[in-house]
Backbone as XML, in Angstrom:
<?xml version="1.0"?>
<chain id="A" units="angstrom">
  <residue number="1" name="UNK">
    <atom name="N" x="2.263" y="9.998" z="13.183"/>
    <atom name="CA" x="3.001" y="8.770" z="13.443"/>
    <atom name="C" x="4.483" y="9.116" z="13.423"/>
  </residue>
  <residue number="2" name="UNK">
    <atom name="N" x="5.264" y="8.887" z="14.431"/>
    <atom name="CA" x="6.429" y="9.102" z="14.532"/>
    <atom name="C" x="7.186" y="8.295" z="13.192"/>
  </residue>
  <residue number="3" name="UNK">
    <atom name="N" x="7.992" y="8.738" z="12.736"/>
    <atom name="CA" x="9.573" y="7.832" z="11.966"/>
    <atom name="C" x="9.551" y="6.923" z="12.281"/>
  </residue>
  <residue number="4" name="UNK">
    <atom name="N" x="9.811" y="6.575" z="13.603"/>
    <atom name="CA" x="10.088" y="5.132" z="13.925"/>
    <atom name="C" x="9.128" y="4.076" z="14.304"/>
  </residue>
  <residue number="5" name="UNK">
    <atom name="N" x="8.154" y="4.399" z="14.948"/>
    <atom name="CA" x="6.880" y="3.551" z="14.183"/>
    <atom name="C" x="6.940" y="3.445" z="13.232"/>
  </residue>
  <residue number="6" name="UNK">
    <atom name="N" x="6.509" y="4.438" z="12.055"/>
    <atom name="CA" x="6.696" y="4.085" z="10.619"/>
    <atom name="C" x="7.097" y="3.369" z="10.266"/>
  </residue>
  <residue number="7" name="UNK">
    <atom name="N" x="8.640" y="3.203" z="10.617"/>
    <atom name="CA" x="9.253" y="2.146" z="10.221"/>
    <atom name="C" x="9.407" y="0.699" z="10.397"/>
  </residue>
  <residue number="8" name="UNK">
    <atom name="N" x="8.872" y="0.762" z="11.660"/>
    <atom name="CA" x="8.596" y="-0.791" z="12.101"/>
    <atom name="C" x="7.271" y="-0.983" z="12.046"/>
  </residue>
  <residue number="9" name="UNK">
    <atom name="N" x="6.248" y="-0.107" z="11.567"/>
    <atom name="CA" x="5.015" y="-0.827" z="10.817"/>
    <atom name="C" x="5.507" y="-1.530" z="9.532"/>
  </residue>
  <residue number="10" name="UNK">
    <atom name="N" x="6.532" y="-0.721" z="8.511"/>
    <atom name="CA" x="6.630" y="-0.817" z="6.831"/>
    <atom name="C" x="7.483" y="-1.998" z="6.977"/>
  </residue>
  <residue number="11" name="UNK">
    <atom name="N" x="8.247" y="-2.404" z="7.816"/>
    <atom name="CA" x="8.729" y="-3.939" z="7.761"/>
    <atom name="C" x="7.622" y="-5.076" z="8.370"/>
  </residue>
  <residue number="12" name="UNK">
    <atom name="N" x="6.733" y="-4.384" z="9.637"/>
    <atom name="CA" x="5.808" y="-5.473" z="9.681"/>
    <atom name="C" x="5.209" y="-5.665" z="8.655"/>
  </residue>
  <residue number="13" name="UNK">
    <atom name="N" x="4.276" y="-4.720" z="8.160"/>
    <atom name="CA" x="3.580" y="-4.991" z="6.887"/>
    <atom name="C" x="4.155" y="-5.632" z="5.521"/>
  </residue>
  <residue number="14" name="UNK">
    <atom name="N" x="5.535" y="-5.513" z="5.110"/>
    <atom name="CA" x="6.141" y="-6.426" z="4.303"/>
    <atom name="C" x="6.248" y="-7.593" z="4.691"/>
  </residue>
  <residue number="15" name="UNK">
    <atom name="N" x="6.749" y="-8.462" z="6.016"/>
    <atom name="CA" x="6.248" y="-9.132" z="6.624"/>
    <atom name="C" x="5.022" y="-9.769" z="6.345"/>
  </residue>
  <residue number="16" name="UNK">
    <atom name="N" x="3.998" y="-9.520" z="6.586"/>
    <atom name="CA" x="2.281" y="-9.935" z="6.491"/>
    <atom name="C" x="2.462" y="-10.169" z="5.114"/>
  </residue>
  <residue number="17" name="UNK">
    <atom name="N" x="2.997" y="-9.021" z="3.869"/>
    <atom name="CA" x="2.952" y="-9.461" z="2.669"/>
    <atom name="C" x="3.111" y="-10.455" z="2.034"/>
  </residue>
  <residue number="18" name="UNK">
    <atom name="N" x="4.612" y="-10.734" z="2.474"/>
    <atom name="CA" x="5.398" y="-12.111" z="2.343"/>
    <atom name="C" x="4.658" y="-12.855" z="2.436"/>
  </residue>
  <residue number="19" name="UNK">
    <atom name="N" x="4.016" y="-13.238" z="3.709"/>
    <atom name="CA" x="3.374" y="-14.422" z="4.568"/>
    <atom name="C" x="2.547" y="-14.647" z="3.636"/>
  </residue>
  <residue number="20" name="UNK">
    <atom name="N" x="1.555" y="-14.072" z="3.220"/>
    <atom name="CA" x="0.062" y="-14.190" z="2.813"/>
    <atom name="C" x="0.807" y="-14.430" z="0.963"/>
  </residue>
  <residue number="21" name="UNK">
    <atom name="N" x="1.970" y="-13.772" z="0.866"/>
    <atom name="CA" x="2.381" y="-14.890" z="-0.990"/>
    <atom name="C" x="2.532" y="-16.056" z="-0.128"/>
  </residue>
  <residue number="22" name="UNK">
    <atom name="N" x="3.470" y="-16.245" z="0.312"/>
    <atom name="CA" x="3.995" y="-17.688" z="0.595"/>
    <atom name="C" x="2.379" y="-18.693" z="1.559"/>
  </residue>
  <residue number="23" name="UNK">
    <atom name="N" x="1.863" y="-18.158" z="1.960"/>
    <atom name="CA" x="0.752" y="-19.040" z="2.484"/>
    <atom name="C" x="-0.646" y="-19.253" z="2.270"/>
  </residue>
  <residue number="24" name="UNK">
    <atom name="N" x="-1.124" y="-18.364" z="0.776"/>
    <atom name="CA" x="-2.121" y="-18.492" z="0.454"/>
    <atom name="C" x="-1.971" y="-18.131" z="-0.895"/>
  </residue>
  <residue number="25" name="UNK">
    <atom name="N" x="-3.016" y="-18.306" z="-2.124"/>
    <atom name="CA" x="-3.419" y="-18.606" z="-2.875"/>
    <atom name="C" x="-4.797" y="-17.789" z="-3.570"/>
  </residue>
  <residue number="26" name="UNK">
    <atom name="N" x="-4.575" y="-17.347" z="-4.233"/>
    <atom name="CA" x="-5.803" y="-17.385" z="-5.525"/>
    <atom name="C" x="-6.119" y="-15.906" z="-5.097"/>
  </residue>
  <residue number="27" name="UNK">
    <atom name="N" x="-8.019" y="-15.643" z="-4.850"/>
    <atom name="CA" x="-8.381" y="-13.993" z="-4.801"/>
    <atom name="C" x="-7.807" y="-13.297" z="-3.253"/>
  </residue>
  <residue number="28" name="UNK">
    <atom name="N" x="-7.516" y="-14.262" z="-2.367"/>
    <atom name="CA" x="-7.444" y="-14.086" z="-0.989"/>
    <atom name="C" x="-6.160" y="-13.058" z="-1.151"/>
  </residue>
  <residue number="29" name="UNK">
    <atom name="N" x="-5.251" y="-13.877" z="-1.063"/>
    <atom name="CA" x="-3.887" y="-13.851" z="-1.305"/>
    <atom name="C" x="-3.669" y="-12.068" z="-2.772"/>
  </residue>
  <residue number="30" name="UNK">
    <atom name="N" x="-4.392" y="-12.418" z="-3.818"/>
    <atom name="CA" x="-4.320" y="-11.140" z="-4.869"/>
    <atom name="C" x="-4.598" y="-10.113" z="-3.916"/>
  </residue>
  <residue number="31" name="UNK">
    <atom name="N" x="-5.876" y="-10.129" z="-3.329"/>
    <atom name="CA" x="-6.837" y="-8.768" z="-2.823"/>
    <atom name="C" x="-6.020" y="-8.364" z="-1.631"/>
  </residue>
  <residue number="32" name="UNK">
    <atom name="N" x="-5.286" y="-9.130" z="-0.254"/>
    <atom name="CA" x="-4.684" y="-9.334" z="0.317"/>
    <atom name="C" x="-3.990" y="-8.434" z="-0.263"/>
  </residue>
  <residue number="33" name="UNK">
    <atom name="N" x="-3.230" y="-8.564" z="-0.924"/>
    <atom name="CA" x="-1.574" y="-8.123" z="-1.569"/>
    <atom name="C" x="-2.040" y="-7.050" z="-1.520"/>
  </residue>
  <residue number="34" name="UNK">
    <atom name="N" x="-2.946" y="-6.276" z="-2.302"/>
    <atom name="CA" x="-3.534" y="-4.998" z="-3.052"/>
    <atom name="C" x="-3.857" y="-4.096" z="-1.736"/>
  </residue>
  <residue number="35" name="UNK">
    <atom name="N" x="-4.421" y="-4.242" z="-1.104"/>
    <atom name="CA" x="-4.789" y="-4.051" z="0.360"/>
    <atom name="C" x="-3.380" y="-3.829" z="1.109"/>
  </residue>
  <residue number="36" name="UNK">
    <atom name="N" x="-2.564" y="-4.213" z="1.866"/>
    <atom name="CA" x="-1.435" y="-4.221" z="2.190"/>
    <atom name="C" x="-0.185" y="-3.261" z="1.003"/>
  </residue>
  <residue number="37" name="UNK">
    <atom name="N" x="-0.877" y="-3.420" z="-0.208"/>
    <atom name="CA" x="0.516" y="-2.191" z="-0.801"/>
    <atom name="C" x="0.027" y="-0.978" z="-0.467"/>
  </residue>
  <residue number="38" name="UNK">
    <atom name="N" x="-1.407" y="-0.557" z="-0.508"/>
    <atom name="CA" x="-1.392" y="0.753" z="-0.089"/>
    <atom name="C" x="-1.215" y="1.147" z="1.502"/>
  </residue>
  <residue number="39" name="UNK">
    <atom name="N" x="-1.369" y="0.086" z="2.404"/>
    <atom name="CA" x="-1.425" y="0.203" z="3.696"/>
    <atom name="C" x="-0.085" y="0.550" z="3.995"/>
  </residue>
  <residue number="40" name="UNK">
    <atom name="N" x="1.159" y="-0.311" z="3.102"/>
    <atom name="CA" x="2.512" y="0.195" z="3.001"/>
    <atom name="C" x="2.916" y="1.681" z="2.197"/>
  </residue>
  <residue number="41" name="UNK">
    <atom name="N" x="1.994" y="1.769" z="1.537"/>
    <atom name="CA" x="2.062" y="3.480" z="1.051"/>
    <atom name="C" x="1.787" y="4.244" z="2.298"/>
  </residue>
  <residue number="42" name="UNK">
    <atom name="N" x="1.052" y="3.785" z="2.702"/>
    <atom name="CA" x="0.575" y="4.773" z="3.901"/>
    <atom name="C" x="2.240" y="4.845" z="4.798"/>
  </residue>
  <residue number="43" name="UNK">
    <atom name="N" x="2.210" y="3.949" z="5.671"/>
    <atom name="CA" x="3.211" y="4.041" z="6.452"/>
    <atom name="C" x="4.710" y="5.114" z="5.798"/>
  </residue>
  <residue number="44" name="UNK">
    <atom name="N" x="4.756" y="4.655" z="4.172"/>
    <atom name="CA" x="5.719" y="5.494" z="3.893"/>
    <atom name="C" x="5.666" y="6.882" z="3.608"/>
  </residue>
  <residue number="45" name="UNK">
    <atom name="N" x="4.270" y="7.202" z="3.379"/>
    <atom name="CA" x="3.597" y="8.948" z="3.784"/>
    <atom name="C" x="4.162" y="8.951" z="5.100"/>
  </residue>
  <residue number="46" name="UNK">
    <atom name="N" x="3.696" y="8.664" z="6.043"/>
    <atom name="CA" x="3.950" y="8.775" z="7.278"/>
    <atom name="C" x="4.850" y="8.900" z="7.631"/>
  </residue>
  <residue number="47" name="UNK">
    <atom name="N" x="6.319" y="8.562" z="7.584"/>
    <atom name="CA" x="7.348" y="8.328" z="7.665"/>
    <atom name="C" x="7.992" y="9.366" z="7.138"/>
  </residue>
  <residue number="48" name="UNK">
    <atom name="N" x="7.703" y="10.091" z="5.502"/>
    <atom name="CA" x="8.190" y="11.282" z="4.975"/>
    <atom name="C" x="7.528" y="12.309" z="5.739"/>
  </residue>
  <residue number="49" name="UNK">
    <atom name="N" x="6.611" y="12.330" z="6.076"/>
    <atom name="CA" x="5.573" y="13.249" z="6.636"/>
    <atom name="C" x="4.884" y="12.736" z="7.834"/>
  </residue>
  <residue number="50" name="UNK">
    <atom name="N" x="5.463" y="13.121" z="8.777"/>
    <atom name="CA" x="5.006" y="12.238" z="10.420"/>
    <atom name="C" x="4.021" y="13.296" z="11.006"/>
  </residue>
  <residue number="51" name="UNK">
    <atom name="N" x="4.210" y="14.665" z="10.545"/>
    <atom name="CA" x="3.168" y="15.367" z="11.262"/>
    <atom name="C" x="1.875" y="16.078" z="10.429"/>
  </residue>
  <residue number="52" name="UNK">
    <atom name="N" x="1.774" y="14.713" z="9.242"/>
    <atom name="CA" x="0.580" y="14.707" z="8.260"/>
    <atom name="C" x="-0.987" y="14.331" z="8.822"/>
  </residue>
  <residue number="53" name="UNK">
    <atom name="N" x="-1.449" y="14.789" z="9.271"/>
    <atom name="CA" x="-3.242" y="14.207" z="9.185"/>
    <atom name="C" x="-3.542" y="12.927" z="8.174"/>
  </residue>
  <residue number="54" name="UNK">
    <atom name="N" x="-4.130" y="12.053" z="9.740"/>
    <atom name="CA" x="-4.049" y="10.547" z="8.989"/>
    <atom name="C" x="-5.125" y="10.592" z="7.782"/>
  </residue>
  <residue number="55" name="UNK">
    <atom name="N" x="-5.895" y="11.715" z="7.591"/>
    <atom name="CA" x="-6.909" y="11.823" z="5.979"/>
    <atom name="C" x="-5.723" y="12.097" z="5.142"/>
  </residue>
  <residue number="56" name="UNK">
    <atom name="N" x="-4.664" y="13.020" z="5.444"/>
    <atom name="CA" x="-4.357" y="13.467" z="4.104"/>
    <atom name="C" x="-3.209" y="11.887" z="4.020"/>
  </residue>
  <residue number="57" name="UNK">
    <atom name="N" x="-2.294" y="11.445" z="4.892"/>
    <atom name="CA" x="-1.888" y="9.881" z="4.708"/>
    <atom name="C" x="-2.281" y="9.153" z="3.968"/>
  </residue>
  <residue number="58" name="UNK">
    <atom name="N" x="-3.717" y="8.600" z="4.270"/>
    <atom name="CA" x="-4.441" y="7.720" z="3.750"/>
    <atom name="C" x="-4.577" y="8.322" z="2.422"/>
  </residue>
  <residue number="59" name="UNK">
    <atom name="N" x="-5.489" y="9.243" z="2.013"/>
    <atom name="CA" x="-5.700" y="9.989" z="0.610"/>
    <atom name="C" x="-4.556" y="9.714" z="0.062"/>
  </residue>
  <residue number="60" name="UNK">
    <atom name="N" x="-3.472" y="9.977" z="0.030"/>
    <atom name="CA" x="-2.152" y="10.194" z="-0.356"/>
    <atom name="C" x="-1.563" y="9.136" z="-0.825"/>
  </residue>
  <residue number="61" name="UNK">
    <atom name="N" x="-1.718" y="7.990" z="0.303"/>
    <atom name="CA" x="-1.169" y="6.776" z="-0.317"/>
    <atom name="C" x="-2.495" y="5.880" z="-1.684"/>
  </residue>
  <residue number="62" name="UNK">
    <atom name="N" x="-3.843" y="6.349" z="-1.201"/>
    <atom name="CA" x="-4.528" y="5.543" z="-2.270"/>
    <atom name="C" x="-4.690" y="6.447" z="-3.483"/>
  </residue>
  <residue number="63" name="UNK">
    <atom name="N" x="-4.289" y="7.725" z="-3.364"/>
    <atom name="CA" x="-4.015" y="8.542" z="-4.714"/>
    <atom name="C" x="-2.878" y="7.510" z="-5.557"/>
  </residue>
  <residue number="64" name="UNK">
    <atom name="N" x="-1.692" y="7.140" z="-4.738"/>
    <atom name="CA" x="-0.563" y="6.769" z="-5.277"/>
    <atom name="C" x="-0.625" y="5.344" z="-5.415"/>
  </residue>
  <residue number="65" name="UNK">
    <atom name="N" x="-1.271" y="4.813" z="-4.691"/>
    <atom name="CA" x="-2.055" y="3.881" z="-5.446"/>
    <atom name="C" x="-2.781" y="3.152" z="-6.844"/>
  </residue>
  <residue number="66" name="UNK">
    <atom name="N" x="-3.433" y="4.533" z="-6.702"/>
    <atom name="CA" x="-4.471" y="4.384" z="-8.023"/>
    <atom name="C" x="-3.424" y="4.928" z="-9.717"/>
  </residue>
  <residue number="67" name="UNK">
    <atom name="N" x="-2.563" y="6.303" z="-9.004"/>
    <atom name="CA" x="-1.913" y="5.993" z="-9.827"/>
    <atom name="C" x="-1.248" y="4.744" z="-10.250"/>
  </residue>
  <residue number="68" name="UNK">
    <atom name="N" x="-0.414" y="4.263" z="-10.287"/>
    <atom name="CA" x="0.028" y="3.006" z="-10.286"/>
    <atom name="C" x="-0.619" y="2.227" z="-11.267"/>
  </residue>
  <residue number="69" name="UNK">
    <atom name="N" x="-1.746" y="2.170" z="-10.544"/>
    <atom name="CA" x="-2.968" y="0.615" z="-10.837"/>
    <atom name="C" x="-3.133" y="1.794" z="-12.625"/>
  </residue>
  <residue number="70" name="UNK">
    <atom name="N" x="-3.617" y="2.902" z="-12.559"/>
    <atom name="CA" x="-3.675" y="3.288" z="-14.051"/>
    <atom name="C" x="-2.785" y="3.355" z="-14.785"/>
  </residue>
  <residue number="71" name="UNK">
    <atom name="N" x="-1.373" y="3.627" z="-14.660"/>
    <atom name="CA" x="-0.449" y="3.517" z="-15.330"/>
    <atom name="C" x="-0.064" y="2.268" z="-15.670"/>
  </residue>
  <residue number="72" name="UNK">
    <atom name="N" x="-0.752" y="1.395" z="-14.930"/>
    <atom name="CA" x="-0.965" y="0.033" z="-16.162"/>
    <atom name="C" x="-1.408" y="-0.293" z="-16.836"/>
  </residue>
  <residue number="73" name="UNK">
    <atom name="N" x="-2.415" y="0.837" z="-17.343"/>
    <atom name="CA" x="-2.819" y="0.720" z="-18.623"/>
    <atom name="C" x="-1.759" y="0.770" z="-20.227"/>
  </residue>
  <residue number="74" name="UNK">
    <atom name="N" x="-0.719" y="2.241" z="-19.451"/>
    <atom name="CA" x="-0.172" y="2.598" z="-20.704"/>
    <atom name="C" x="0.995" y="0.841" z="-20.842"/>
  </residue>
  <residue number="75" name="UNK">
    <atom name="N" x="1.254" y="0.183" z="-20.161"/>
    <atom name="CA" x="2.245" y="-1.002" z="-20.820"/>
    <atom name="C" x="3.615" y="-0.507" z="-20.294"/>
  </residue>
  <residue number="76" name="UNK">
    <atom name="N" x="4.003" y="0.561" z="-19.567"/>
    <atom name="CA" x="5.301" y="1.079" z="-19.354"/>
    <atom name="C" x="5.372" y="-0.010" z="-17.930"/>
  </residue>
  <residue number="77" name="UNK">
    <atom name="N" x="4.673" y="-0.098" z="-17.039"/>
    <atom name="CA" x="5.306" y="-1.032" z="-15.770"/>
    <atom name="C" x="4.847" y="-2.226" z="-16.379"/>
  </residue>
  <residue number="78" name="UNK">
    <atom name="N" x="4.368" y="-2.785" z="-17.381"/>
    <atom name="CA" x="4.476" y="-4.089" z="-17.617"/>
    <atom name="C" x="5.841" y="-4.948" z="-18.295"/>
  </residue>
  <residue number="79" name="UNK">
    <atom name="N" x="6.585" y="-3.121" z="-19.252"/>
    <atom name="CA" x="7.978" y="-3.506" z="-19.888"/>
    <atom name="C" x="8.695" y="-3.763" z="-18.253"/>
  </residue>
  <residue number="80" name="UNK">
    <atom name="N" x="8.778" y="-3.102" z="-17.677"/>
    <atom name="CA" x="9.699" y="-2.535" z="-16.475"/>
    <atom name="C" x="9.572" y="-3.993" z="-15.629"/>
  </residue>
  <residue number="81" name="UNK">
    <atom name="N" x="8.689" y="-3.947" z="-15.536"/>
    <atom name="CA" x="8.329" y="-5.563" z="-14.857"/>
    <atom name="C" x="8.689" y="-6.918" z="-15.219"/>
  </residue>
  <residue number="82" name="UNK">
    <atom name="N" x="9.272" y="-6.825" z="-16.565"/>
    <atom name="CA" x="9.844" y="-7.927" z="-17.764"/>
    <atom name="C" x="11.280" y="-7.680" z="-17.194"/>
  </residue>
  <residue number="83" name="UNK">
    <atom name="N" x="11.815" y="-6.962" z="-16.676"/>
    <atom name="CA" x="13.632" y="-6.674" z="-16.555"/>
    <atom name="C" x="13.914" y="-6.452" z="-14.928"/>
  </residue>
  <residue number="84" name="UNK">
    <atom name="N" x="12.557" y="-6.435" z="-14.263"/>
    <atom name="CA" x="13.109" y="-6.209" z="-12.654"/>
    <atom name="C" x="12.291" y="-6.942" z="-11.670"/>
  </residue>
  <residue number="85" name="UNK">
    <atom name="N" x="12.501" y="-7.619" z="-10.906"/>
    <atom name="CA" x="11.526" y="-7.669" z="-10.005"/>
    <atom name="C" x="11.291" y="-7.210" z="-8.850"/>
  </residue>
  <residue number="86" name="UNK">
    <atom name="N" x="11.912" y="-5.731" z="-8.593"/>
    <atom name="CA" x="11.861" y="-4.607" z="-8.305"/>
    <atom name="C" x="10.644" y="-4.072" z="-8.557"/>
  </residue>
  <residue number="87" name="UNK">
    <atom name="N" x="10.769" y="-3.762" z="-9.982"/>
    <atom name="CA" x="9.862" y="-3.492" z="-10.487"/>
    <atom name="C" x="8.335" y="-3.914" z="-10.824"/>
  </residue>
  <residue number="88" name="UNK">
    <atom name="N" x="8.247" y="-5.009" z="-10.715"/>
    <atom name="CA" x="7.398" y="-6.064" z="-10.653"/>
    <atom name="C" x="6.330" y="-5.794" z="-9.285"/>
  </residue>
  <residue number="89" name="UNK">
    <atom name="N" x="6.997" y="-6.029" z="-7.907"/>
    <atom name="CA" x="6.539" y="-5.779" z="-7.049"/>
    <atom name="C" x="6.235" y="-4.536" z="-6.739"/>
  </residue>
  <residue number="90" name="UNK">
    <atom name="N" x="6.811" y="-3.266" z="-7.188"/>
    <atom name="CA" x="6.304" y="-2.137" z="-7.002"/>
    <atom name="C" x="5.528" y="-1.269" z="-7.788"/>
  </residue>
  <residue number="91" name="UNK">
    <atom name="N" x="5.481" y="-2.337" z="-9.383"/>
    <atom name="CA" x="4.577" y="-1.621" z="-10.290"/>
    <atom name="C" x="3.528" y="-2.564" z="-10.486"/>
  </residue>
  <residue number="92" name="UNK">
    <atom name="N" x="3.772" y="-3.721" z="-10.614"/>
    <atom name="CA" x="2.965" y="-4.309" z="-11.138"/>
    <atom name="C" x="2.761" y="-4.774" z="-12.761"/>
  </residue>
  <residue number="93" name="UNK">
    <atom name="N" x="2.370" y="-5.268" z="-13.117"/>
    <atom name="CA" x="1.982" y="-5.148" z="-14.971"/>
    <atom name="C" x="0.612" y="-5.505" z="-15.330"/>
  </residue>
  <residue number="94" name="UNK">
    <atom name="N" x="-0.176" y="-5.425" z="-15.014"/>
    <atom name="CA" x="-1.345" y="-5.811" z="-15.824"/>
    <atom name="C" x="-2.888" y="-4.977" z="-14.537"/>
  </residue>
  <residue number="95" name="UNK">
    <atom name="N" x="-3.335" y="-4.088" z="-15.592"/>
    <atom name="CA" x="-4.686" y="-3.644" z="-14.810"/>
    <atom name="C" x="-5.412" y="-4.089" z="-14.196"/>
  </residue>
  <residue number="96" name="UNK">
    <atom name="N" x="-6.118" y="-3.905" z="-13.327"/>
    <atom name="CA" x="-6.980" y="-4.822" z="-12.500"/>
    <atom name="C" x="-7.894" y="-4.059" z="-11.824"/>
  </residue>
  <residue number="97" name="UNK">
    <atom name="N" x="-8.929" y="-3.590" z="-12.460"/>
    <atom name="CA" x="-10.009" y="-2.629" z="-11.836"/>
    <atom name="C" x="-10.185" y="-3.133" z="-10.326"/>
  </residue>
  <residue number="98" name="UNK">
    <atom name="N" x="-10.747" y="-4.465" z="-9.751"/>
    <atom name="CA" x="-11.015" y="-5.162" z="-8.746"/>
    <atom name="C" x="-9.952" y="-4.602" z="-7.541"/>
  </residue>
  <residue number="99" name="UNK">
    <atom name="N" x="-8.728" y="-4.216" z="-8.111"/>
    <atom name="CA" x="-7.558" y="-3.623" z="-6.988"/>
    <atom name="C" x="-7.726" y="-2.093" z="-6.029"/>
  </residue>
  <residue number="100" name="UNK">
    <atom name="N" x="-8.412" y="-1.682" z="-7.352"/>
    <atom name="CA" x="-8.786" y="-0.007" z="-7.047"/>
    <atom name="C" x="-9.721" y="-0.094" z="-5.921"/>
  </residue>
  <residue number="101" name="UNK">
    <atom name="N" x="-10.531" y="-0.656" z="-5.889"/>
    <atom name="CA" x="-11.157" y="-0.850" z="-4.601"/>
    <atom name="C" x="-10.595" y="-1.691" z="-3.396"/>
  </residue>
  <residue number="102" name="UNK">
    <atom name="N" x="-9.715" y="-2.575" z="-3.375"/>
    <atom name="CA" x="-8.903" y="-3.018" z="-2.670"/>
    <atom name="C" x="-8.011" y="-1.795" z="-1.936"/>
  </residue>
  <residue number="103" name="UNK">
    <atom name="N" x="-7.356" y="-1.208" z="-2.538"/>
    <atom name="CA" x="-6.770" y="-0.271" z="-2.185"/>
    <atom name="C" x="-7.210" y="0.660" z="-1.374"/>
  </residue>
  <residue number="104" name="UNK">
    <atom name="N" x="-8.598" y="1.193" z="-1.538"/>
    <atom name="CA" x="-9.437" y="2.246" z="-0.994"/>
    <atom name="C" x="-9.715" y="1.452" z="0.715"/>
  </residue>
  <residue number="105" name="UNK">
    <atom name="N" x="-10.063" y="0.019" z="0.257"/>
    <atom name="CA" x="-10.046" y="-0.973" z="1.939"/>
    <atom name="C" x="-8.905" y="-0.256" z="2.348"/>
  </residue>
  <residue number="106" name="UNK">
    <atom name="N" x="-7.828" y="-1.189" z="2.024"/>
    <atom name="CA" x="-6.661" y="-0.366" z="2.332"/>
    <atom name="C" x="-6.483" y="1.060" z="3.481"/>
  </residue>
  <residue number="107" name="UNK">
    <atom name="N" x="-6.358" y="2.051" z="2.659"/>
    <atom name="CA" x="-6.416" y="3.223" z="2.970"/>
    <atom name="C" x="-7.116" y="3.678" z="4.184"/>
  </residue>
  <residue number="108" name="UNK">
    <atom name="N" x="-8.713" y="2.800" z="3.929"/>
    <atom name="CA" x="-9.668" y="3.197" z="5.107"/>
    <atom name="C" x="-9.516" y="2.466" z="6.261"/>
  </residue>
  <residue number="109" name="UNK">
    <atom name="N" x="-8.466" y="1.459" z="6.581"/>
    <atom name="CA" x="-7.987" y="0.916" z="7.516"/>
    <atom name="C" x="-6.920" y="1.331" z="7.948"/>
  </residue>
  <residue number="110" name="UNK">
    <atom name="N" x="-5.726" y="2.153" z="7.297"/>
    <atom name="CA" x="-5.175" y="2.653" z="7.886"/>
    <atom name="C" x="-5.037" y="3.952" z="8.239"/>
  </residue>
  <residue number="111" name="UNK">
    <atom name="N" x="-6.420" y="4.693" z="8.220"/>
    <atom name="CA" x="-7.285" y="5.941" z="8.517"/>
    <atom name="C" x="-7.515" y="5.437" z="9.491"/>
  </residue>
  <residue number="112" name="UNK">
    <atom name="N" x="-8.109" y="4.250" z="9.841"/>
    <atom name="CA" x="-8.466" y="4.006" z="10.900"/>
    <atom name="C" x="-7.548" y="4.251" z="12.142"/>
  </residue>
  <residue number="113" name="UNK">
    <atom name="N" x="-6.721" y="3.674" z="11.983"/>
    <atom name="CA" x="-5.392" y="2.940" z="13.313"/>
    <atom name="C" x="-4.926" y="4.478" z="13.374"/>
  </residue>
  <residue number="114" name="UNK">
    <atom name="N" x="-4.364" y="5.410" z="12.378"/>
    <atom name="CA" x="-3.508" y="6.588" z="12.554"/>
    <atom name="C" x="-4.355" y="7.310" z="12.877"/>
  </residue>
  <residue number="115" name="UNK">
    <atom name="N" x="-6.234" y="7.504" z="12.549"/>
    <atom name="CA" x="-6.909" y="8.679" z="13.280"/>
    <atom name="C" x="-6.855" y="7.979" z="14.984"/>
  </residue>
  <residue number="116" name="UNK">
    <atom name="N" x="-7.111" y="6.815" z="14.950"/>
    <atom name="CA" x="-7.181" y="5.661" z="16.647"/>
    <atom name="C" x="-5.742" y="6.212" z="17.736"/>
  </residue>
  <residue number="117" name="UNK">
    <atom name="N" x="-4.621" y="6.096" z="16.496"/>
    <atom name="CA" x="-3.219" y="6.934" z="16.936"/>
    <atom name="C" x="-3.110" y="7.932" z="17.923"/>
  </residue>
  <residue number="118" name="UNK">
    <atom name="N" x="-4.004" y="9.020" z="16.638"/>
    <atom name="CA" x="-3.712" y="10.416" z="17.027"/>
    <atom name="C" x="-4.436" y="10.600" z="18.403"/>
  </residue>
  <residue number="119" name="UNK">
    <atom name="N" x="-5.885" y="10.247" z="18.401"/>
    <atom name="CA" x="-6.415" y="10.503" z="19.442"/>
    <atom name="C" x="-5.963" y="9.616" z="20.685"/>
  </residue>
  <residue number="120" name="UNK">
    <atom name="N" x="-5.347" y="9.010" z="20.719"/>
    <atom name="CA" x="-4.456" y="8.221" z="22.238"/>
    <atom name="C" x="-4.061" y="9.432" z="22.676"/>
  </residue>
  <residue number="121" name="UNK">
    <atom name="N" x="-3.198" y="9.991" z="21.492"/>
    <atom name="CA" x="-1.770" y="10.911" z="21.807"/>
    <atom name="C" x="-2.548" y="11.590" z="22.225"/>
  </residue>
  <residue number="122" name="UNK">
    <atom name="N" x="-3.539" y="12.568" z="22.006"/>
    <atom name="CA" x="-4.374" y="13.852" z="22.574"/>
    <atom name="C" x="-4.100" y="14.979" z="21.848"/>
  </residue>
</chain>
């Protein structure tokens, strides 16, 4: 994926993010969110690394993912999340096993589109 795709996927997809806080509600809207942060991990693999294999992309962003989602166990992005909302949105605070698999959706959808990508290109 070129840079500049990249980049105008990672604002569409913040975009969609937005939308779906501001227009929906409850598990839709949670799982939604969870789904879309790694899909935005992805794009930003992509973007550091444009001539990455959309497996190792995808892997990459739901590795960094999952980190995340476990390091909310230790309570460090839940302090961090009390003083930023920076932080908040990019860490999160509170575990949520149900995400880890969200995420993996995630990932395997945007395996999808970047392997769909590659093979256009040839």
């Amino acid at each position: 994926m070129a840079r500049g795709v990249a980049a105008v996927a990672a604002i569409g997809i913040v975009a969609a993010g937005l939308a779906v806080r501001a227009g929906a509600d409850g598990a839709f809207a949670k799982y939604a969110g969870s789904t879309l942060y790694t899909v935005l991990l992805c794009t930003l693999v992509a973007f550091c690394a444009p001539r990455a294999r959309p497996l190792v992309v995808a892997a990459t962003a739901l590795g960094l993912s999952w980190a995340v989602e476990f390091a909310q166990l230790t309570g460090v992005p839940a302090e961090l999340s009390a003083h930023s909302t920076a932080a908040r949105l990019v860490l999160g605070s509170t575990f949520n096993a149900p995400d880890l698999f969200w995420y993996a959706v995630g990932a395997a959808g945007a395996w999808a589109v970047l392997r769909a990508a590659a093979r256009a290109r040839g």
